[in-house]
PDB file of N, CA, C, O and CB in Angstrom:
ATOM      1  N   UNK A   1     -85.694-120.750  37.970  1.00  0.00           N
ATOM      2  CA  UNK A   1     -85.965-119.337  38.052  1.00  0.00           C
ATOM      3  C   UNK A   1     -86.592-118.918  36.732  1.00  0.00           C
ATOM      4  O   UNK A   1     -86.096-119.187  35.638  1.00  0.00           O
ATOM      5  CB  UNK A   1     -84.674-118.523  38.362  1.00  0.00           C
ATOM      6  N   UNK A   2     -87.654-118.279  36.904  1.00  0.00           N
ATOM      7  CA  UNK A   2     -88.603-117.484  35.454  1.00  0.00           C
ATOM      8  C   UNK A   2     -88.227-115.989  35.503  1.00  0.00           C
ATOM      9  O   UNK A   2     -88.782-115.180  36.246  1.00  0.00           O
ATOM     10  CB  UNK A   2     -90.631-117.551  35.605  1.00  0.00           C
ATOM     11  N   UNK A   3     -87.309-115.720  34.706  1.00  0.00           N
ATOM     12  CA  UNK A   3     -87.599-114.084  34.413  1.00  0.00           C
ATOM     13  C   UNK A   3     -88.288-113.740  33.155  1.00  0.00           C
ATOM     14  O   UNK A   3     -88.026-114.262  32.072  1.00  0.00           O
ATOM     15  CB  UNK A   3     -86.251-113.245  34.328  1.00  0.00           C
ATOM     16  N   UNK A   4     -89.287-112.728  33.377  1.00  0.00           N
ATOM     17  CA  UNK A   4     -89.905-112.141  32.549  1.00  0.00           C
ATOM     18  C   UNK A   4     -89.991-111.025  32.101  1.00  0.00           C
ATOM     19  O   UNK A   4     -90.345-110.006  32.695  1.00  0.00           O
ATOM     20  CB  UNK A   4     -90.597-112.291  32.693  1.00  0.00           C
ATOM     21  N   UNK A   5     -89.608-111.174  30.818  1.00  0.00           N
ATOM     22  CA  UNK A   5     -88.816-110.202  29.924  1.00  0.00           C
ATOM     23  C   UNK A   5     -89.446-108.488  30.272  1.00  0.00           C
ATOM     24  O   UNK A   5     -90.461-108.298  30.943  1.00  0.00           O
ATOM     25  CB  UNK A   5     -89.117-110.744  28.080  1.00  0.00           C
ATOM     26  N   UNK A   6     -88.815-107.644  29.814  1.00  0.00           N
ATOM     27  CA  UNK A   6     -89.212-106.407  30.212  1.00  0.00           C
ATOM     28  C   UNK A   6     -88.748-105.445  29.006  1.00  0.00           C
ATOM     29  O   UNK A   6     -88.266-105.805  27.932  1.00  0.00           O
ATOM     30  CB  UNK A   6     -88.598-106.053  31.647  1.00  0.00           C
ATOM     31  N   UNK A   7     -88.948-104.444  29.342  1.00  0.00           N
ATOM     32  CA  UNK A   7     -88.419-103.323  27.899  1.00  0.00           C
ATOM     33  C   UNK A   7     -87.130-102.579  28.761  1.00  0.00           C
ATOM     34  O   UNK A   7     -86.995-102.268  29.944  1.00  0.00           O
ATOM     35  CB  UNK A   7     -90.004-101.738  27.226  1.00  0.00           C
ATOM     36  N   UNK A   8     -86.589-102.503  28.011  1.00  0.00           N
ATOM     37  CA  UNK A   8     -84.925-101.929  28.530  1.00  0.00           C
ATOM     38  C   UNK A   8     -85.017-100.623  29.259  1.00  0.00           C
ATOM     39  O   UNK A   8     -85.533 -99.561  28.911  1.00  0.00           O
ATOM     40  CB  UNK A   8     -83.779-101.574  27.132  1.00  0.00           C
ATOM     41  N   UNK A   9     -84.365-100.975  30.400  1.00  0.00           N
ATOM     42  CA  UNK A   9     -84.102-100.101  31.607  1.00  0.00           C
ATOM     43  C   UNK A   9     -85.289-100.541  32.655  1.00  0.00           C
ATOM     44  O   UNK A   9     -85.392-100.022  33.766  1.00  0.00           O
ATOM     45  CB  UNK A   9     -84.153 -98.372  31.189  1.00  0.00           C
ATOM     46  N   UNK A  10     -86.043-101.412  32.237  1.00  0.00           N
ATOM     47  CA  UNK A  10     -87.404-101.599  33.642  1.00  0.00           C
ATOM     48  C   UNK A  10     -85.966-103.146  34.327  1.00  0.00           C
ATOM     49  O   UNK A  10     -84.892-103.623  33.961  1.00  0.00           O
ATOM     50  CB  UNK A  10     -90.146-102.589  32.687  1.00  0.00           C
ATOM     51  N   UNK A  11     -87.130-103.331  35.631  1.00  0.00           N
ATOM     52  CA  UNK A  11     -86.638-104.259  36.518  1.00  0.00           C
ATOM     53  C   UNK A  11     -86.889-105.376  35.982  1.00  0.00           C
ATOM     54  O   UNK A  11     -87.976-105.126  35.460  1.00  0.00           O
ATOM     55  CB  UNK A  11     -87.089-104.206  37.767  1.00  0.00           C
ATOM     56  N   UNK A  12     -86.669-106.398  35.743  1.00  0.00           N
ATOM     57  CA  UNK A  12     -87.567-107.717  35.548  1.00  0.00           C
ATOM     58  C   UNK A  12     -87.916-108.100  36.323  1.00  0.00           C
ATOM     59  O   UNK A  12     -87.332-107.858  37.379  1.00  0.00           O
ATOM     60  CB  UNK A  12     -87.249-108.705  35.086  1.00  0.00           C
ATOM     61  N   UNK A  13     -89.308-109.107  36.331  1.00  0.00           N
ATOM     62  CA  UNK A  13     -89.599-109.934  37.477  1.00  0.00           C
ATOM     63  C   UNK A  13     -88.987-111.027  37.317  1.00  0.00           C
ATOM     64  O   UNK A  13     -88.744-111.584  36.247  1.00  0.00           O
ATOM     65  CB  UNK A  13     -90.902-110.194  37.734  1.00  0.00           C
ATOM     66  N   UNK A  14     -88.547-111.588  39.061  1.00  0.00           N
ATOM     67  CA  UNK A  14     -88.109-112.814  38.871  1.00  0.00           C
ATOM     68  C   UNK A  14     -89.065-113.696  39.686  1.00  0.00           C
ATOM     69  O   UNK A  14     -89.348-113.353  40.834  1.00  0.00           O
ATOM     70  CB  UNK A  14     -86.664-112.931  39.230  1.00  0.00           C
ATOM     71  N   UNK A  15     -89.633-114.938  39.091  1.00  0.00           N
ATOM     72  CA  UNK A  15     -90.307-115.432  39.913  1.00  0.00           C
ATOM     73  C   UNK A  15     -89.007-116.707  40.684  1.00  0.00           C
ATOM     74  O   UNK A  15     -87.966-116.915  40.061  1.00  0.00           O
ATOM     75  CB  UNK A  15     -91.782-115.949  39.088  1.00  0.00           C
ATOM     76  N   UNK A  16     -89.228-117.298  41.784  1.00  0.00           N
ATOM     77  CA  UNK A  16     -88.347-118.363  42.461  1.00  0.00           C
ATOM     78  C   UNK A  16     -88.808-119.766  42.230  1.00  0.00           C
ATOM     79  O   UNK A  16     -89.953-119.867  42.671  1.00  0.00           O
ATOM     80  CB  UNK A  16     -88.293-118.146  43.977  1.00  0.00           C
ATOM     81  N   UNK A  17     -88.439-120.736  41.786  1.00  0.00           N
ATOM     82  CA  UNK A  17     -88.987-121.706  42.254  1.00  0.00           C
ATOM     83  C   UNK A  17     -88.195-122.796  43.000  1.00  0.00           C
ATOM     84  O   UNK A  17     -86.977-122.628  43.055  1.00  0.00           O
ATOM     85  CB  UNK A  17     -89.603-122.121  41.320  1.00  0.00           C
ATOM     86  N   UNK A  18     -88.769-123.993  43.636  1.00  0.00           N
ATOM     87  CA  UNK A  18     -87.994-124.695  44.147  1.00  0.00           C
ATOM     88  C   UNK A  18     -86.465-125.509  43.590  1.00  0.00           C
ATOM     89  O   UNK A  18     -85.594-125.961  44.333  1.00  0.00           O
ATOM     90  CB  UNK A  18     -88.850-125.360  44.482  1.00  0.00           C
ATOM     91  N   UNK A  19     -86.469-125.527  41.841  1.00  0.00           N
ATOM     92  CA  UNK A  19     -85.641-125.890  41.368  1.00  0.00           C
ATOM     93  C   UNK A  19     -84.671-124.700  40.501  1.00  0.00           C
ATOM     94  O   UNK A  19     -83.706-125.010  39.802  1.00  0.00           O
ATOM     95  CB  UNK A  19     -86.206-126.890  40.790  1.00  0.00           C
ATOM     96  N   UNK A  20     -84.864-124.145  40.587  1.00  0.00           N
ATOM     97  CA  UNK A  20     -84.181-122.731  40.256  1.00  0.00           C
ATOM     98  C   UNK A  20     -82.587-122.381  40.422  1.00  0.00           C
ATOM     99  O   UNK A  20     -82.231-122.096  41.566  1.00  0.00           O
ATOM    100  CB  UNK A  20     -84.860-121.743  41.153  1.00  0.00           C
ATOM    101  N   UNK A  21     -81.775-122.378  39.575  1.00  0.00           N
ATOM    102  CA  UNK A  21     -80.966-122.256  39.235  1.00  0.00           C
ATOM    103  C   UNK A  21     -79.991-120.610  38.710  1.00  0.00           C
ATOM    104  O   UNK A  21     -80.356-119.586  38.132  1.00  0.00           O
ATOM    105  CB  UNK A  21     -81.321-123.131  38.619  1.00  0.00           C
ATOM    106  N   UNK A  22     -78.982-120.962  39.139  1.00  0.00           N
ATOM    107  CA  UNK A  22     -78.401-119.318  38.604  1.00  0.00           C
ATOM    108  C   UNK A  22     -76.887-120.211  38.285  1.00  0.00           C
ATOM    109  O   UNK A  22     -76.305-121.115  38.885  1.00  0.00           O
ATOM    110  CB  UNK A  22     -78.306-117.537  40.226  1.00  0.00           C
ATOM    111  N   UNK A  23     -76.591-119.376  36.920  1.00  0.00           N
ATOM    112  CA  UNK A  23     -74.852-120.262  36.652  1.00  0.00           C
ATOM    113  C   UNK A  23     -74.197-119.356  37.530  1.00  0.00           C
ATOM    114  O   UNK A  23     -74.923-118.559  38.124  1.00  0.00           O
ATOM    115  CB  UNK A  23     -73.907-120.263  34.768  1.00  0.00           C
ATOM    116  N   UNK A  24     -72.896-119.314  37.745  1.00  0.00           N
ATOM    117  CA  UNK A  24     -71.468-119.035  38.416  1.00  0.00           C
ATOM    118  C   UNK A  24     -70.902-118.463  37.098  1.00  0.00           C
ATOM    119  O   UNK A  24     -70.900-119.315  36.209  1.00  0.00           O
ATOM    120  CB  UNK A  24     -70.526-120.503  39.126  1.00  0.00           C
ATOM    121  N   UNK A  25     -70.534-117.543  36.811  1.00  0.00           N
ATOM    122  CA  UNK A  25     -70.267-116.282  36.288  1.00  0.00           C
ATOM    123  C   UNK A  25     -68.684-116.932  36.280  1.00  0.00           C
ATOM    124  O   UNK A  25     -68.239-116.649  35.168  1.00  0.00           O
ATOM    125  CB  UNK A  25     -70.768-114.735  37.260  1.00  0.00           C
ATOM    126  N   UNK A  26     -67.730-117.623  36.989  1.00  0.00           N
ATOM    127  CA  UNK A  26     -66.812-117.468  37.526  1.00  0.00           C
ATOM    128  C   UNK A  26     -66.507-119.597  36.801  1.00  0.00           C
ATOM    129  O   UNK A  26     -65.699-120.025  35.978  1.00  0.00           O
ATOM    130  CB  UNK A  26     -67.055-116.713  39.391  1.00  0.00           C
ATOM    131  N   UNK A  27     -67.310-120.143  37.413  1.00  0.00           N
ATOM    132  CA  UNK A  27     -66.739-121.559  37.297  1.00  0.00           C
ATOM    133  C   UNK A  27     -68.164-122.523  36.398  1.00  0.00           C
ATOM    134  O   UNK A  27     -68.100-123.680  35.982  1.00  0.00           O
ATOM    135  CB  UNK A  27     -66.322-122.238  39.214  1.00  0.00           C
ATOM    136  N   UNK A  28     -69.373-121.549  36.315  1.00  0.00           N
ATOM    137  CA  UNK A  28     -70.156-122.390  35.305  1.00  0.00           C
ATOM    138  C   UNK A  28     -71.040-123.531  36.109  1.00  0.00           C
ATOM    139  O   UNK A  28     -71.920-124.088  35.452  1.00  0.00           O
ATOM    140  CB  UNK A  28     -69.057-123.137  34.209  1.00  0.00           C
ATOM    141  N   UNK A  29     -70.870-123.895  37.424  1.00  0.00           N
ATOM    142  CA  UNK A  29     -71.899-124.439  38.062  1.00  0.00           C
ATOM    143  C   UNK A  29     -73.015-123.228  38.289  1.00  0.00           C
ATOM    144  O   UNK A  29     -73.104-122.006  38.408  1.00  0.00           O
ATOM    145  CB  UNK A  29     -71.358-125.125  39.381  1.00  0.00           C
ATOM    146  N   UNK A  30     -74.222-125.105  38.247  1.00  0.00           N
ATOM    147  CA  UNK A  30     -75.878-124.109  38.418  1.00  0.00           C
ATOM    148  C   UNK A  30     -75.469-124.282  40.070  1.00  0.00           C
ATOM    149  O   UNK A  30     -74.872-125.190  40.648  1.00  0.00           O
ATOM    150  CB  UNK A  30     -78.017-125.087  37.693  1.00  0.00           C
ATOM    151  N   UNK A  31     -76.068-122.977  40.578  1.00  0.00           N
ATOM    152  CA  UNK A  31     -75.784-122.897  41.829  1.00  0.00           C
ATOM    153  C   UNK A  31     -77.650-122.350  42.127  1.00  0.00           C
ATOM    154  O   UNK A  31     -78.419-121.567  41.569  1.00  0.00           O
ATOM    155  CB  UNK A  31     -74.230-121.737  42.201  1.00  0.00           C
ATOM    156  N   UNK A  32     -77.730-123.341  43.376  1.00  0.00           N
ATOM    157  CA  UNK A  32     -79.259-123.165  43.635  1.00  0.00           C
ATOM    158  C   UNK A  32     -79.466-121.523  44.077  1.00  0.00           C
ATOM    159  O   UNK A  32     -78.788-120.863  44.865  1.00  0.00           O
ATOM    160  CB  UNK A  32     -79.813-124.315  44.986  1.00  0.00           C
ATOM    161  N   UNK A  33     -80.439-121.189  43.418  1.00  0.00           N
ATOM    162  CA  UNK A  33     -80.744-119.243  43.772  1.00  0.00           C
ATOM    163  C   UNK A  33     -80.860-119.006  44.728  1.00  0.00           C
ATOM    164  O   UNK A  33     -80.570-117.854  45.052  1.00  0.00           O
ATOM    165  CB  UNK A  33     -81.890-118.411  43.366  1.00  0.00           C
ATOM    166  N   UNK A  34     -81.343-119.928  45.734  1.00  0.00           N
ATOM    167  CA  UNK A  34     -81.236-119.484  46.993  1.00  0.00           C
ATOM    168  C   UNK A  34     -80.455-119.513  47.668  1.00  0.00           C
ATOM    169  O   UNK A  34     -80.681-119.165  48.826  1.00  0.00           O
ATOM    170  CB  UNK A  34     -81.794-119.748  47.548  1.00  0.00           C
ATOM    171  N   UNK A  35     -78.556-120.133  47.109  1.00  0.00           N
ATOM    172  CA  UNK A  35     -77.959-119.753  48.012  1.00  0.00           C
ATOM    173  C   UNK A  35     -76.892-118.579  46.960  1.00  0.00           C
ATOM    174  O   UNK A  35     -75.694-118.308  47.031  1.00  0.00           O
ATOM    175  CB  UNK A  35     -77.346-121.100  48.922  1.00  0.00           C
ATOM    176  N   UNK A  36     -77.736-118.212  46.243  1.00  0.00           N
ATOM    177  CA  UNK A  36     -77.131-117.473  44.683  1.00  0.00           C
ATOM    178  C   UNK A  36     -77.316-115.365  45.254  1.00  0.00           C
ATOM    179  O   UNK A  36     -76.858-114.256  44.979  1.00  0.00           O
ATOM    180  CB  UNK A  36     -78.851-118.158  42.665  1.00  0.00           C
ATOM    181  N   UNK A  37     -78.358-116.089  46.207  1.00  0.00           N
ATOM    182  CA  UNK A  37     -79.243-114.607  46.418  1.00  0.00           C
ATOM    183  C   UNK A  37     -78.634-113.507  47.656  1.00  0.00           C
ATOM    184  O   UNK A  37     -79.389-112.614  48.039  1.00  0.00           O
ATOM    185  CB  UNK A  37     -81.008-115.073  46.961  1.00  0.00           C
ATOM    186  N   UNK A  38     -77.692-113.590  48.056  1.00  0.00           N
ATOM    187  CA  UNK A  38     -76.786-113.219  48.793  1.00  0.00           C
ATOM    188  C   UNK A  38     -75.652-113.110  49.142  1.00  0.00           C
ATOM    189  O   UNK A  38     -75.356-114.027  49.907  1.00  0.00           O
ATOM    190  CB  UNK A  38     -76.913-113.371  49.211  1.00  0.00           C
ATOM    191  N   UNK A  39     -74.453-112.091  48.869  1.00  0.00           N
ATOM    192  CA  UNK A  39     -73.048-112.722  48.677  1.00  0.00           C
ATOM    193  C   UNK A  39     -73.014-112.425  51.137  1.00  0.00           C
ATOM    194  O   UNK A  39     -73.171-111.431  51.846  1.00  0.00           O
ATOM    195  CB  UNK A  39     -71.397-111.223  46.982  1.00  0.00           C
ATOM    196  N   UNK A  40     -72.754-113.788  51.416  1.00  0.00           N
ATOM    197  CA  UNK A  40     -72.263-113.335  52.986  1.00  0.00           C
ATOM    198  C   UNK A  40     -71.168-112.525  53.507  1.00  0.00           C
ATOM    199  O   UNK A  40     -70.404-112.317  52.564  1.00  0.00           O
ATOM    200  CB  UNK A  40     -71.972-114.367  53.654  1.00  0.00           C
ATOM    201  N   UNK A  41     -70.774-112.019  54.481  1.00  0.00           N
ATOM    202  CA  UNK A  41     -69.230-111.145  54.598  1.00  0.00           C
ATOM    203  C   UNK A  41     -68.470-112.453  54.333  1.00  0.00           C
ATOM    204  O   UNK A  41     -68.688-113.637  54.078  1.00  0.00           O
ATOM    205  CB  UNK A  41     -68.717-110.232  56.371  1.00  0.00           C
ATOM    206  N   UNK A  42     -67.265-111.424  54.569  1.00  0.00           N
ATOM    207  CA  UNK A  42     -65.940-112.331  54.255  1.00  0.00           C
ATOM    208  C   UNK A  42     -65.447-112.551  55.286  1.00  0.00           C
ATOM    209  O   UNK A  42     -64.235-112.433  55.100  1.00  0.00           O
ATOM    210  CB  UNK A  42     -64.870-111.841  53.427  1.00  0.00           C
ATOM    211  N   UNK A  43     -65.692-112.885  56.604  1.00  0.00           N
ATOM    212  CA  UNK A  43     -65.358-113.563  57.691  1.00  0.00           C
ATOM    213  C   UNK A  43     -66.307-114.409  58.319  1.00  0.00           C
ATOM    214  O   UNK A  43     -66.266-114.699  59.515  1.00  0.00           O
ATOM    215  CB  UNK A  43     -64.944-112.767  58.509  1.00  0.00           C
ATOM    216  N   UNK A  44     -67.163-114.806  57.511  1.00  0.00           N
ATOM    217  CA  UNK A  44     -68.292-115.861  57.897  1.00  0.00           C
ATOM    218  C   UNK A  44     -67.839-117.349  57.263  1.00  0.00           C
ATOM    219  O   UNK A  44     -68.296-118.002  56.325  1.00  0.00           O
ATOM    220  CB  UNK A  44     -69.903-115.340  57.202  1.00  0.00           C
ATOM    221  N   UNK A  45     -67.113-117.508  57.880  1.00  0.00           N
ATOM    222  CA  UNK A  45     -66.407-119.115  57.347  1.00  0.00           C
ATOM    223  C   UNK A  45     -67.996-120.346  57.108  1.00  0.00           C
ATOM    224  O   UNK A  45     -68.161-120.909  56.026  1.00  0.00           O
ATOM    225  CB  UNK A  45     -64.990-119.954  59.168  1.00  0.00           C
ATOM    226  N   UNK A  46     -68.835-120.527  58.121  1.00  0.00           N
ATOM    227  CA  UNK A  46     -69.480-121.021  57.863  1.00  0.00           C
ATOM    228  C   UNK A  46     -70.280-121.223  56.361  1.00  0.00           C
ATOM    229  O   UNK A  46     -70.329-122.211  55.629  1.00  0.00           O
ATOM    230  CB  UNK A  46     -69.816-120.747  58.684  1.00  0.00           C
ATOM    231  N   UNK A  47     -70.852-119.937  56.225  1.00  0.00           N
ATOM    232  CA  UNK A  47     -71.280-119.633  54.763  1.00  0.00           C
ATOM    233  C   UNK A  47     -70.861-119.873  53.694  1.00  0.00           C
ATOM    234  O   UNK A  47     -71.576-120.204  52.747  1.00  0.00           O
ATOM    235  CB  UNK A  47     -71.356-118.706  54.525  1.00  0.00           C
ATOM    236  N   UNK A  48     -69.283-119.716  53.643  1.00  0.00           N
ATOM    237  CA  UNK A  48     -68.635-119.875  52.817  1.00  0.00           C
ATOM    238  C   UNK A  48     -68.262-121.303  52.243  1.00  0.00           C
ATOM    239  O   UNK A  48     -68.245-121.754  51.098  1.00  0.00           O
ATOM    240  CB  UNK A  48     -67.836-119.231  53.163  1.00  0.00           C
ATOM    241  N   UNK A  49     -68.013-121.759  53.304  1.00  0.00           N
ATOM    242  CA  UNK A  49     -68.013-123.456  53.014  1.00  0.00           C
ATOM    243  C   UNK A  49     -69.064-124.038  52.858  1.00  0.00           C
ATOM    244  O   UNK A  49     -69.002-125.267  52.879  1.00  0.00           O
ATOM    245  CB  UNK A  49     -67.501-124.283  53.974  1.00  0.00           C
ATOM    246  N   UNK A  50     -70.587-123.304  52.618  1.00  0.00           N
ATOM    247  CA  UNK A  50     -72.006-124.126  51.910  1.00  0.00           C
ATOM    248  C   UNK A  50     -71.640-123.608  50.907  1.00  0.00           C
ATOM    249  O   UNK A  50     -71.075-124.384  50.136  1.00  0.00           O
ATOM    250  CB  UNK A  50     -73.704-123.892  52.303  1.00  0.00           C
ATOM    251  N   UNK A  51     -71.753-122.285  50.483  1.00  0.00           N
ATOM    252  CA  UNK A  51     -71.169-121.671  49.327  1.00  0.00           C
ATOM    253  C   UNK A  51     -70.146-122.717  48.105  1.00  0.00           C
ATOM    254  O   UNK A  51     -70.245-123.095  46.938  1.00  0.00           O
ATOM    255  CB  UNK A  51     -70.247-120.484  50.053  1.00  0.00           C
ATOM    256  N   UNK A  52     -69.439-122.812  48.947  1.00  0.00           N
ATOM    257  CA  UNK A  52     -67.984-123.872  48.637  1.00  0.00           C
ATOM    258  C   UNK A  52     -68.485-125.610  47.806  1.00  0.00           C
ATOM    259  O   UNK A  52     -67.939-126.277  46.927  1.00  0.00           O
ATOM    260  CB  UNK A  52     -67.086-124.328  50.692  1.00  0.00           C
ATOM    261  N   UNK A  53     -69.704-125.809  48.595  1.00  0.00           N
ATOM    262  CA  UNK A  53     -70.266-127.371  48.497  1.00  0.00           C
ATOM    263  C   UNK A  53     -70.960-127.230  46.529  1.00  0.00           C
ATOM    264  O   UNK A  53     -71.071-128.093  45.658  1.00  0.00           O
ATOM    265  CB  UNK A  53     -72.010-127.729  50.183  1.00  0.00           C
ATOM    266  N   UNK A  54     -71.247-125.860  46.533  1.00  0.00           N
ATOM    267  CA  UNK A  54     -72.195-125.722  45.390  1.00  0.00           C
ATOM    268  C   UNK A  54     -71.948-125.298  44.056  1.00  0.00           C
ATOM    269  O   UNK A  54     -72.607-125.431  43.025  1.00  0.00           O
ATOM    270  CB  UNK A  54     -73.043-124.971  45.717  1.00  0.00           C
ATOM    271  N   UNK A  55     -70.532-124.600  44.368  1.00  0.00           N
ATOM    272  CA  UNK A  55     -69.778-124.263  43.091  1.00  0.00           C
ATOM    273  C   UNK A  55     -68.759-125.317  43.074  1.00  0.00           C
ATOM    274  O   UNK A  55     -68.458-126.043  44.021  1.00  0.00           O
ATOM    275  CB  UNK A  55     -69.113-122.753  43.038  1.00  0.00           C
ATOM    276  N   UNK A  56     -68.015-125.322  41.309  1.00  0.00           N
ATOM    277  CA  UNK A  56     -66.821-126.128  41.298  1.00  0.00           C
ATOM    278  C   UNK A  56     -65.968-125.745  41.636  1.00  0.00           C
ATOM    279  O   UNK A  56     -65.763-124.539  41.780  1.00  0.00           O
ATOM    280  CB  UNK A  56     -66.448-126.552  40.442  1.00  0.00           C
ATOM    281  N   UNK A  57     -65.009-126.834  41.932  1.00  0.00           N
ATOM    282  CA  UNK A  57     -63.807-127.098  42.683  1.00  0.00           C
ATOM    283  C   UNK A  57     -62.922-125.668  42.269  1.00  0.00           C
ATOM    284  O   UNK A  57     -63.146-125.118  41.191  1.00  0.00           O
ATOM    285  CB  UNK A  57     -63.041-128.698  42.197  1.00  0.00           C
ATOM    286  N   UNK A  58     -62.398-125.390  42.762  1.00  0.00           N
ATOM    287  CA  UNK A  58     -61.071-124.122  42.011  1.00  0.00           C
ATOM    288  C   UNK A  58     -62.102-122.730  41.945  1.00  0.00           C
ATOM    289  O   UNK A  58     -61.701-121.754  41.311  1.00  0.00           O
ATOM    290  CB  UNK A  58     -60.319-124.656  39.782  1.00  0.00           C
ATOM    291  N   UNK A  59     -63.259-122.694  42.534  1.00  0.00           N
ATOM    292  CA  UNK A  59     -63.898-121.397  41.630  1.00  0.00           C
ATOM    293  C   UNK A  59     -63.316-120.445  42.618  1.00  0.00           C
ATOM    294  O   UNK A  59     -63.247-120.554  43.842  1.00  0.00           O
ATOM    295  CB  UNK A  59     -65.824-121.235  41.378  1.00  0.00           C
ATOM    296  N   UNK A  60     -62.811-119.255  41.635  1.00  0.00           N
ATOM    297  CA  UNK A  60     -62.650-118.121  41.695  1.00  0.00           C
ATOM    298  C   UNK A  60     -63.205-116.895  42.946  1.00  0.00           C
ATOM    299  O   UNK A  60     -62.585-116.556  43.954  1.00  0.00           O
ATOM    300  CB  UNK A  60     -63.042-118.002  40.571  1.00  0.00           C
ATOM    301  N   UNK A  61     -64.303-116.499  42.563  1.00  0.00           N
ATOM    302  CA  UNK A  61     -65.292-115.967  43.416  1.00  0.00           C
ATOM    303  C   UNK A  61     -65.668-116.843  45.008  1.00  0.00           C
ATOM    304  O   UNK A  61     -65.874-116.055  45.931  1.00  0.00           O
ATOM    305  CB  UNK A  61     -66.579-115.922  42.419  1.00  0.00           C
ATOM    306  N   UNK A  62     -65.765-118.274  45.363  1.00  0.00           N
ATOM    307  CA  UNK A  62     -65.357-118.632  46.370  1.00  0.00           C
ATOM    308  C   UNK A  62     -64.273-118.371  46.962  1.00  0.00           C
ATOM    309  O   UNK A  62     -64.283-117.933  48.113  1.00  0.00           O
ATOM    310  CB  UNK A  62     -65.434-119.471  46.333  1.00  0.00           C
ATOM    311  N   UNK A  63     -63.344-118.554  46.405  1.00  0.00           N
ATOM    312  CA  UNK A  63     -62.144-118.587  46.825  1.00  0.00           C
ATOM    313  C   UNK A  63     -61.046-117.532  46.884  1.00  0.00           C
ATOM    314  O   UNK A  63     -59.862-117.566  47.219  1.00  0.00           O
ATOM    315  CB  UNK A  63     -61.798-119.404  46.273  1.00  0.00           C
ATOM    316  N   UNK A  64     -61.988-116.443  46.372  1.00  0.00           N
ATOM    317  CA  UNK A  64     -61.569-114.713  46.648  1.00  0.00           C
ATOM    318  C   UNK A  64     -62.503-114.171  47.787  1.00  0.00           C
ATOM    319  O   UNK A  64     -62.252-113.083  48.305  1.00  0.00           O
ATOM    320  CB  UNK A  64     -61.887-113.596  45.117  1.00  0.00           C
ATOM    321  N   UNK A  65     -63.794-115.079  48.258  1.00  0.00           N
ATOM    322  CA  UNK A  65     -64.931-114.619  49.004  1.00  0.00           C
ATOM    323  C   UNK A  65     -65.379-113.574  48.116  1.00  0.00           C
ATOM    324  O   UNK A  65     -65.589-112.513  48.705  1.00  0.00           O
ATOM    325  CB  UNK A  65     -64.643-114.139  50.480  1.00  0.00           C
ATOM    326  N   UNK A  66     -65.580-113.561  46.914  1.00  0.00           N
ATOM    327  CA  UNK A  66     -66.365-112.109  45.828  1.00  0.00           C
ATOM    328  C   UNK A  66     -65.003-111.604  45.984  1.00  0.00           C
ATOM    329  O   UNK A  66     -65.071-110.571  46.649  1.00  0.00           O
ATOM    330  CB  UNK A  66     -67.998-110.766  46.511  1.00  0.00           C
ATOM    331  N   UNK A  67     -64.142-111.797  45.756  1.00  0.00           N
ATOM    332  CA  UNK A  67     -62.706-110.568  45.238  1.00  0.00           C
ATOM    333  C   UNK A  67     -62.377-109.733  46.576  1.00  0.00           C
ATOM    334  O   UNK A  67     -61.792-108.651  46.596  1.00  0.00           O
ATOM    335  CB  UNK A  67     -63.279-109.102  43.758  1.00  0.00           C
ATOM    336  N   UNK A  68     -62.902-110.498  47.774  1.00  0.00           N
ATOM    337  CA  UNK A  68     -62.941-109.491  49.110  1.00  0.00           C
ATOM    338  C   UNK A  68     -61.352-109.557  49.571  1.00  0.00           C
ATOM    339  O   UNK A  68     -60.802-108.558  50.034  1.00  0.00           O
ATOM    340  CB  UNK A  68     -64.144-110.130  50.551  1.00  0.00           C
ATOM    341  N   UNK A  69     -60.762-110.632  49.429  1.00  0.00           N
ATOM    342  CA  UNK A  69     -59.507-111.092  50.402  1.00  0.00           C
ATOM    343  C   UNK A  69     -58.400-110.632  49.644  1.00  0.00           C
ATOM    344  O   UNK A  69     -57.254-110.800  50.061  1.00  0.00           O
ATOM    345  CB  UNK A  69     -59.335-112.785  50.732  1.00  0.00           C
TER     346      UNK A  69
END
């Protein structure tokens, strides 16, 4: 992921790329942006367990579904 810098209070741009990365705020894995770019509800088990494959073991924010449960 390229963000490009901005003057305080504008949006930044983010450009995507195929190897693009965002850390986990919560457990410190790079978690690919594209599955970074959407938190799913909290009764979508499916989601959650790709979610699950990409962060580390014990993380927090998985395992609260975002602090939902």
């Amino acid at each position: 992921m390229l963000v490009r810098g901005t003057r305080s209070g504008e949006v930044a741009e983010v450009l995507e790329t195929d190897d693009a990365t965002v850390e986990c705020a919560y457990c410190a894995a790079d978690v690919p942006a594209r599955d970074a770019a959407a938190v799913p509800p909290k009764d979508e088990d499916e989601a959650w367990v790709k979610l699950r494959n990409v962060h580390h073991r014990g993380c927090e924010w998985v395992a609260t579904r975002a602090h939902r449960l």
